[in-house]
C-alpha positions as CSV (number, residue, x, y, z in Angstrom):
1,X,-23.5,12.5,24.8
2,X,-26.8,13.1,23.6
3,X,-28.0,10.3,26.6
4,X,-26.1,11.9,29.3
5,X,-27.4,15.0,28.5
6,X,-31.1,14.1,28.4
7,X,-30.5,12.5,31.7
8,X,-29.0,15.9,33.2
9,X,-32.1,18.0,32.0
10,X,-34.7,15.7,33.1
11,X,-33.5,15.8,36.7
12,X,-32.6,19.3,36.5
13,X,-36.7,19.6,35.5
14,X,-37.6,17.4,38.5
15,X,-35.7,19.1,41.1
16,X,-37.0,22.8,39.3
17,X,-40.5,21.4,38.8
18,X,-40.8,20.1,42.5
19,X,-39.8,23.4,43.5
20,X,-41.8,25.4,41.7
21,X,-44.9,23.6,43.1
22,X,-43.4,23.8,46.8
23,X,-43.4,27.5,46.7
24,X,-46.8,27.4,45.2
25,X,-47.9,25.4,48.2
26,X,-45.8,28.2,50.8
27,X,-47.9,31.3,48.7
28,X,-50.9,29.3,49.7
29,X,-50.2,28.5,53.2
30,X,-49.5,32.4,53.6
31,X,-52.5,32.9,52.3
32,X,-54.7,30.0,54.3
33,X,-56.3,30.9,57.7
34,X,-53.9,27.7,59.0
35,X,-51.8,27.4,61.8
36,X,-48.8,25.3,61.3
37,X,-49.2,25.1,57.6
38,X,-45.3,25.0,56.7
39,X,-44.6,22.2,59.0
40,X,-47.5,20.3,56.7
41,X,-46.2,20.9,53.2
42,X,-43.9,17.5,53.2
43,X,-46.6,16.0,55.3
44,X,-49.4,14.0,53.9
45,X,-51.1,12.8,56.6
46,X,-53.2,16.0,57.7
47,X,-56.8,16.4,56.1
48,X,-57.0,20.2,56.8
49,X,-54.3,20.7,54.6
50,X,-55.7,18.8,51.8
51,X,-58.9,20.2,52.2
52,X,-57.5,23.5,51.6
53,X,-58.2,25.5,48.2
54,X,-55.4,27.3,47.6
55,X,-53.4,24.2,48.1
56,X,-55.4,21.8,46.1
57,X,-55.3,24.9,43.0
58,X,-51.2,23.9,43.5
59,X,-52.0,20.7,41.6
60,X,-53.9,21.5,39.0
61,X,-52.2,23.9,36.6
62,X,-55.2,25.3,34.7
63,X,-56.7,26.7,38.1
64,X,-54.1,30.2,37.3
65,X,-53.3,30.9,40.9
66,X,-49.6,30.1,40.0
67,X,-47.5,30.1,36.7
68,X,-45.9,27.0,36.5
69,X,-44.4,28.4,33.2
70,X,-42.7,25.7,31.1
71,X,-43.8,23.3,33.8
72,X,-47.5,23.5,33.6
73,X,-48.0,20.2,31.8
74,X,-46.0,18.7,34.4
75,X,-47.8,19.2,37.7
76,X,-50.4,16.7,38.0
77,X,-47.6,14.6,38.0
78,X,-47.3,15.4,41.8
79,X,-50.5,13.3,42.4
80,X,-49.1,10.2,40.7
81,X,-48.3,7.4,43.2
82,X,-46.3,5.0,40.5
83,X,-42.4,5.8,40.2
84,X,-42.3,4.4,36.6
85,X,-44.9,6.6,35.3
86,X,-43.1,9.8,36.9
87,X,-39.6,8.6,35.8
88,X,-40.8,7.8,32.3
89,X,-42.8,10.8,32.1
90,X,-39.4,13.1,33.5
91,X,-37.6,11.3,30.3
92,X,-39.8,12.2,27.7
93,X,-40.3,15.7,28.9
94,X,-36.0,16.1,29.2
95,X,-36.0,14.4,25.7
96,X,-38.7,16.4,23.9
97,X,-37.7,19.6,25.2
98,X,-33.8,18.8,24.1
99,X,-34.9,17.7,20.4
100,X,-37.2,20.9,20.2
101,X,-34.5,23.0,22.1
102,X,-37.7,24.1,24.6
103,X,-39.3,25.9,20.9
104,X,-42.6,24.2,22.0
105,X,-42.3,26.1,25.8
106,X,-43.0,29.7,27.5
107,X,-41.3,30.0,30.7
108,X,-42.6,31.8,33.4
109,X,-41.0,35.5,34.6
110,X,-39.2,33.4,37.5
111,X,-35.4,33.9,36.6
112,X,-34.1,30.4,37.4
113,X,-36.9,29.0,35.3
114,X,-35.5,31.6,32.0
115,X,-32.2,30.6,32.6
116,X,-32.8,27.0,33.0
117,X,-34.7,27.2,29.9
118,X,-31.9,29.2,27.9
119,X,-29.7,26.4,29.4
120,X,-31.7,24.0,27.1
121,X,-31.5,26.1,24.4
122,X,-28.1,26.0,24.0
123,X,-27.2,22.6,25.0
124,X,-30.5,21.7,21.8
125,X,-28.1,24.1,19.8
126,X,-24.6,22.6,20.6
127,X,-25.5,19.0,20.0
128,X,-27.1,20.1,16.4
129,X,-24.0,21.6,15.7
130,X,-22.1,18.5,16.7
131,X,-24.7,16.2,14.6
132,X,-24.2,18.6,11.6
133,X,-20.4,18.4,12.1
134,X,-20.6,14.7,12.5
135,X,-22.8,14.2,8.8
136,X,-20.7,17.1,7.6
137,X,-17.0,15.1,8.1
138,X,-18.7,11.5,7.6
139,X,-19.9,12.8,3.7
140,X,-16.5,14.5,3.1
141,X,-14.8,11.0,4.0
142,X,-17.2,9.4,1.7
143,X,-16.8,11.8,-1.2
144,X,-13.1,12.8,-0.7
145,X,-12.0,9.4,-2.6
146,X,-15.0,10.9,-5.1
147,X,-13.5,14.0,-6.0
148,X,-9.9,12.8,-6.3
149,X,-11.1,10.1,-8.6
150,X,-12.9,13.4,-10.5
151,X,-10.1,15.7,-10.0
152,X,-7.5,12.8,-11.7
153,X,-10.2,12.0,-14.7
154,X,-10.3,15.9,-15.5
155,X,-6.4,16.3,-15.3
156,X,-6.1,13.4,-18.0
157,X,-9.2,14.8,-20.0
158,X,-6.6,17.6,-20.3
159,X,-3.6,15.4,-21.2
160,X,-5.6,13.7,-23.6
161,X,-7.1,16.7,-25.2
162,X,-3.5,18.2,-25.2
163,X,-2.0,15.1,-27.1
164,X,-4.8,15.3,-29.7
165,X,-5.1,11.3,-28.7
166,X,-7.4,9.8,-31.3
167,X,-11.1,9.1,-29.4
168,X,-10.0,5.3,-29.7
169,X,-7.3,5.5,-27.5
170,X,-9.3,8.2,-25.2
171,X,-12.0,5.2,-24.2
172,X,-9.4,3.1,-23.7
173,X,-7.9,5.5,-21.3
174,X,-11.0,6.1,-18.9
175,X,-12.3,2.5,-19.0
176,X,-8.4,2.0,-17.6
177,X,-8.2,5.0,-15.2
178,X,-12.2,3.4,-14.0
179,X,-10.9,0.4,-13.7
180,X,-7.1,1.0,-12.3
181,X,-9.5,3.2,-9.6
182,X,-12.1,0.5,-8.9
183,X,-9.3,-1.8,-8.1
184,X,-7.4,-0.1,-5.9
185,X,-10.1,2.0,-4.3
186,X,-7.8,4.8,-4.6
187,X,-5.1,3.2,-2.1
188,X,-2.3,1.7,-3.5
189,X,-0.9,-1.5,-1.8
190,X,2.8,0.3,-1.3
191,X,1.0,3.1,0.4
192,X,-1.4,1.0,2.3
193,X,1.7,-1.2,3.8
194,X,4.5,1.5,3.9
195,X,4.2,2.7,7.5
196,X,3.6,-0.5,8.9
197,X,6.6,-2.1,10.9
198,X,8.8,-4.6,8.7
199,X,7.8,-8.4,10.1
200,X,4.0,-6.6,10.0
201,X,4.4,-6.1,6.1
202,X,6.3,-9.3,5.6
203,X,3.3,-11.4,7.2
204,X,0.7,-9.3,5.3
205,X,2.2,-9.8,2.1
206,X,2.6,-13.5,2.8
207,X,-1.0,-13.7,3.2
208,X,-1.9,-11.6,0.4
209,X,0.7,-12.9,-1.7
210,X,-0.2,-16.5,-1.7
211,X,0.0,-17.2,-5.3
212,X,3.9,-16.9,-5.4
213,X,3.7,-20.2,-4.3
214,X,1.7,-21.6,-6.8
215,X,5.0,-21.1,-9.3
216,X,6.3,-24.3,-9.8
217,X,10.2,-23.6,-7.9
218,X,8.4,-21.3,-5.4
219,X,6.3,-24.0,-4.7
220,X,9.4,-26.6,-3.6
221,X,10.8,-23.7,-1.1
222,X,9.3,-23.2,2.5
223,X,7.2,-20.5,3.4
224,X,9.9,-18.1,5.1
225,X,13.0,-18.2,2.7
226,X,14.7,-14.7,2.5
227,X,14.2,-14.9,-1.4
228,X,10.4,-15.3,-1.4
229,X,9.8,-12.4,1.1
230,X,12.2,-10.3,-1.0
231,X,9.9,-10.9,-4.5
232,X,7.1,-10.3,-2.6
233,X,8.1,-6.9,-2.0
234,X,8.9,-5.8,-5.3
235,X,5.9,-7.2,-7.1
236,X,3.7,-4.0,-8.2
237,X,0.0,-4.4,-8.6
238,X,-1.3,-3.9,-12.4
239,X,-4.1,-3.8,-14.1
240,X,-5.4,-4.2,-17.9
241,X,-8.6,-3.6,-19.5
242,X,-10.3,-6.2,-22.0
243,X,-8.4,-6.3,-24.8
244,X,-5.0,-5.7,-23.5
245,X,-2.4,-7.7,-24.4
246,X,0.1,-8.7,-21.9
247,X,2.5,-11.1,-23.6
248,X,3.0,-10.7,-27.7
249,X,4.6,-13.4,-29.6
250,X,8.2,-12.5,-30.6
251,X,7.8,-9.4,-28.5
252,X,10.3,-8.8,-25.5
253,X,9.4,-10.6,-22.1
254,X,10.0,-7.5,-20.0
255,X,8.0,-9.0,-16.2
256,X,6.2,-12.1,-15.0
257,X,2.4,-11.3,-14.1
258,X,1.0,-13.6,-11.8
259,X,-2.8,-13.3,-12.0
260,X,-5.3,-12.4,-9.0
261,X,-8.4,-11.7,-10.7
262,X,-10.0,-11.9,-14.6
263,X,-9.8,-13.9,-17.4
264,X,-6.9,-14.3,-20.2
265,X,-5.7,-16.7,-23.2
266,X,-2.6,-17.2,-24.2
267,X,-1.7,-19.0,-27.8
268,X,1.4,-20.6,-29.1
269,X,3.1,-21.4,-31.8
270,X,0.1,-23.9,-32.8
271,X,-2.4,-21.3,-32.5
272,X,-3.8,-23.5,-29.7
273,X,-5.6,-21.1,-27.1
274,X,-5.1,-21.9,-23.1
275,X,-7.2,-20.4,-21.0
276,X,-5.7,-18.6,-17.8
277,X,-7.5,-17.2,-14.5
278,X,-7.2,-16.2,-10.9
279,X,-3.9,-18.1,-9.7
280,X,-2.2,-18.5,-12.9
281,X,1.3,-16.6,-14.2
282,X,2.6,-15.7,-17.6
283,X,6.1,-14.8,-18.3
284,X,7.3,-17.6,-16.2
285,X,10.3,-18.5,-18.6
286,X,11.5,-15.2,-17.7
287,X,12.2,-16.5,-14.3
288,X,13.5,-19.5,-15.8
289,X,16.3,-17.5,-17.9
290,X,17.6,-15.7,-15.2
291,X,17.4,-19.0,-13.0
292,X,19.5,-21.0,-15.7
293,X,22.0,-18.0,-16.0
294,X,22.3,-18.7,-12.2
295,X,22.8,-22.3,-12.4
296,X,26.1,-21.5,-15.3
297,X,27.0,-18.4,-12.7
298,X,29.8,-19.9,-10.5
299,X,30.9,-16.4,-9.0
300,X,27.5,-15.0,-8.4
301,X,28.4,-12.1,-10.7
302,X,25.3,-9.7,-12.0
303,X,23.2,-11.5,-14.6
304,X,22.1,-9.7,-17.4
305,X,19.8,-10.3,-21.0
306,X,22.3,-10.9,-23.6
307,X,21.7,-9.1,-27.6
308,X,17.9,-8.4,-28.2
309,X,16.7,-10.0,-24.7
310,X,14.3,-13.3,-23.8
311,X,11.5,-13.2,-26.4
312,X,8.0,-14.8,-25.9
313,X,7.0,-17.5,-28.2
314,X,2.9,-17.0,-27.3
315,X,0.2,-14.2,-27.1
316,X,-1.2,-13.6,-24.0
317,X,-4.4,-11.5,-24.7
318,X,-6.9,-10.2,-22.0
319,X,-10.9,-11.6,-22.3
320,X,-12.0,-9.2,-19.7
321,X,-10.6,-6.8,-17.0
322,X,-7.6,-8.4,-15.2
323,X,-6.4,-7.3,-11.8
324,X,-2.8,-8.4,-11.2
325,X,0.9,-8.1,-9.5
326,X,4.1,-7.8,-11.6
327,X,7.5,-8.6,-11.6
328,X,9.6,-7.1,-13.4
329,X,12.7,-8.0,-15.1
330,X,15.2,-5.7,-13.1
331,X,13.8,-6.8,-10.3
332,X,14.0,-10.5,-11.1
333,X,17.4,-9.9,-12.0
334,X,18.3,-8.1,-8.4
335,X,17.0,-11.0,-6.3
336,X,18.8,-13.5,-8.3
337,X,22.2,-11.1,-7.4
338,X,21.3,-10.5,-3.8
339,X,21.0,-14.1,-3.3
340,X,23.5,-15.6,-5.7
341,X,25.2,-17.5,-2.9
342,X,21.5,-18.8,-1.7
343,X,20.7,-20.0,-5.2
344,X,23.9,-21.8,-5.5
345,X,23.2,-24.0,-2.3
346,X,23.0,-27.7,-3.4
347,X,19.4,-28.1,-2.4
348,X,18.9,-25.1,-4.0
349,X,20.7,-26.1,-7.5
350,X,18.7,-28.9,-7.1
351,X,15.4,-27.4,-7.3
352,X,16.5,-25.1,-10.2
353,X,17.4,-27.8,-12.4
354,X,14.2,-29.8,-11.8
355,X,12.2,-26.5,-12.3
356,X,14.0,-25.8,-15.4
357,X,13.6,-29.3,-16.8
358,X,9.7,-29.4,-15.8
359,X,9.3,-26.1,-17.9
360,X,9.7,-28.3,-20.8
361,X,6.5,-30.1,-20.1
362,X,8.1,-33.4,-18.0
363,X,9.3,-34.6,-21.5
364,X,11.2,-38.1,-21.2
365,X,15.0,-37.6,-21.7
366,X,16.5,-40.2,-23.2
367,X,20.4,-41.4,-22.1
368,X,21.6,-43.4,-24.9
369,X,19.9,-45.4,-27.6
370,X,18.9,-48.3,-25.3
371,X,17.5,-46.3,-21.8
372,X,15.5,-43.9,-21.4
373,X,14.6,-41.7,-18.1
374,X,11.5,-41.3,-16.6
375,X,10.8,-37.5,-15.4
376,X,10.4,-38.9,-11.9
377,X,13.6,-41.1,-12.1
378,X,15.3,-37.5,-13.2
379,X,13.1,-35.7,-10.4
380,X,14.9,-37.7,-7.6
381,X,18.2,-37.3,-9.4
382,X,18.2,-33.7,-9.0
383,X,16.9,-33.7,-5.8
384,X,19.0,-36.3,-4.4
């Protein structure tokens, strides 16, 4: 805008200036002893004309004999034979006088020259209004993520201060809120995917969601089964500060986390610590519960945690900041009912049984006192 705008004023100042010096050169032929004079103005090619005073005084701007007004600097321009240099020239003049809205010029008392130069005035003023406006909404966008962040970490300040929360627990609440923000940037992936159309979000979350795959009966299934598209959609995204503790032995199993970024170690029963990282899950043998109580299901009927519930036998402790996605045990629980017929396909059987047998760490199985099974001798039993 600002372009098209220079261009406009410097060839309204062309057409104004070259007018401004024709009626110079008319006051001066009234005022020459010369017949024919007004036939000669466009005309270049008679030496009496140039010869003249008055019309020579027409070019030169400091001679007085005609107020050229805001286009005084301007007029020897008229004498210039090179297009470039006049064209330029008209540029810079339409550009400085737009960027100083026409501060740095006095117009003449000729009435199209004040208006023209009002006309600059305002168009200066409207585009630093637009500029401002421009900088004005592009730092709100900036900061509006800024002061929610601000406005959130005041309204738990309260919370905490209401709850008397010891100032232990407070530091552990901010570096989480920091984090929680950092991570998300303030957009939540449900939010961020909500109003997109259905195969959109289903083809976004298989590309984000890549990891489901990486789980070992995830892994056997193809890319587009119903099931997988339907855990993608109910895994949340989580995080957890240094420290936290995911998984605690002899505690409940309540989700599967399947890891996207940090560090964590989880220790057995032999106090042996495996580290974990970007890829990884925990809480897989909650998937394998509910996969074995679909494997004894013959009628697809809703599966449910029997007494105190699936207990973890390991600690799973965060080393630093961990970004992740859950799933939780309801959830878990509702896919294995939507698709009860699915998961008691054959093929599908199949996979279950090899998945639930690898969980135990491809142990060999022995038949009878005499033979014993190779895990890949039992792999393509089940699958076959």
């Amino acid at each position: 805008m600002i372009a098209y705008e220079k261009q406009l004023i410097m060839l309204t100042n062309v057409l104004s200036f070259l007018q401004r010096v024709n009626q110079c050169l008319r006051d001066a032929c009234r005022n020459a002893n010369l017949t024919g004079c007004m036939e000669l103005i466009d005309c270049n090619s008679n030496a009496t004309w140039r010869n003249d005073k008055g019309a020579n005084d027409c070019l030169n701007s400091s001679s007085g004999v005609f107020s050229y007004g805001i286009y005084a600097n301007a007029v020897p321009l008229t004498i210039e034979t090179r297009v470039i240099s006049k064209y330029v020239y008209a540029l810079f003049w339409g550009f400085q006088q737009i960027s100083t809205m026409a501060g740095n010029q006095v117009p003449s008392y000729f009435v199209w020259e004040v208006l023209f130069t009002m006309s600059i005035i305002g168009l200066g003023l409207l585009l630093y209004a637009l500029l401002i406006g421009n900088i004005q909404n592009f730092l709100q966008a900036l900061g509006r993520r800024r002061v929610e962040m601000q406005l959130r970490g005041r309204d738990v300040e309260q919370w905490m201060s209401h709850r008397r929360l010891p100032e232990d627990l407070k530091r552990r609440v901010r570096e989480a809120e920091r984090y929680t923000w950092a991570a998300t940037r303030g957009v939540p992936e449900e939010m961020a995917l909500e109003n997109l159309p259905e195969d959109l979000q289903k083809d976004i979350r298989r590309h984000l969601f890549k990891f489901v795959k990486k789980v070992r009966i995830f892994s056997m299934m193809d890319e587009d089964e119903p099931i997988l598209d339907a855990i993608r959609e109910r895994l949340i995204q989580t995080t957890y500060i240094k420290g936290s503790r995911i998984l605690s032995q002899g505690g409940l199993v309540q989700k599967m986390v399947f890891i996207v970024r940090g560090k964590l170690e989880s220790i057995g029963e032999d106090g042996i610590p495996v580290p974990l990282s970007e890829g990884d899950a925990c809480g897989e043998e909650l998937l394998r519960w509910y996969l074995e109580q679909s494997v004894e299901s013959k009628e697809g009927k809703k599966v449910k945690l029997q007494g105190q519930g699936l207990t973890s036998d390991r600690t799973v402790r965060c080393l630093t900041n961990v970004e992740a996605f859950s799933l939780r045990a309801k959830d878990i629980e509702e896919v294995t009912t939507l698709f009860a017929r699915f998961l008691r396909s054959p093929r599908v059987q199949g996979v279950i049984r090899l998945f639930i047998y690898s969980s135990f760490h491809f142990r060999v199985v022995c038949v009878d006192a005499s033979t014993c099974l190779h895990p890949f001798m039992i792999q393509l039993h089940y699958l076959s």
